[in-house]
Residue, then its C-alpha position, 0 to 999 in steps of 0.5 A: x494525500x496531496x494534489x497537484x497538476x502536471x505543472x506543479x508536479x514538474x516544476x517541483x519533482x524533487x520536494x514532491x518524490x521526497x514528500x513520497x519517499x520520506x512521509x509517505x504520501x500519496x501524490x494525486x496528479x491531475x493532467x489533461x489526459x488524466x490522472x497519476x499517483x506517485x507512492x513510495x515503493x514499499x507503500x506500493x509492494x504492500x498494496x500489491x501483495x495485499x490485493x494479490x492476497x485477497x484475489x484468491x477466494x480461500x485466502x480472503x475467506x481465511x484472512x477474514x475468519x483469522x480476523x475474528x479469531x481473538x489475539x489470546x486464543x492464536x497460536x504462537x509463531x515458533x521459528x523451528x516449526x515446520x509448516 
């Protein structure tokens, strides 16, 4: 994660957008009246939907016990199996 202040932020927009669409990165902003974060958009859309996931109590619970569940012991995903 990078930090910057408003200042630095405007004055090198392009260098600090590139350095969250290219590597990644977190941009932190410090301003006056508060702090931003600028992301790159995937990175952002993951996040949503990982919180939408988890917003919902029977599928955190699902995706917990799915967590403890060992790899051999899954079940293989099959394209023509309806769900």
């Amino acid at each position: 994660m990078t930090h910057t202040n408003i200042s630095n932020f405007q004055k090198y927009l392009q260098e600090y957008l590139n350095q969250a669409v290219v590597h990644n990165d977190v941009i932190h902003i410090n301003t006056e009246d508060g702090n931003a974060v600028v992301m790159n958009a995937e990175d952002y859309a993951g996040l949503v939907e990982t919180l939408r996931l988890l917003s919902t109590e029977k599928t955190a619970k699902e995706i917990l016990v799915s967590m403890k569940e060992p790899l051999q012991d899954g079940t293989v995903y099959r394209p023509d199996e309806e769900w």
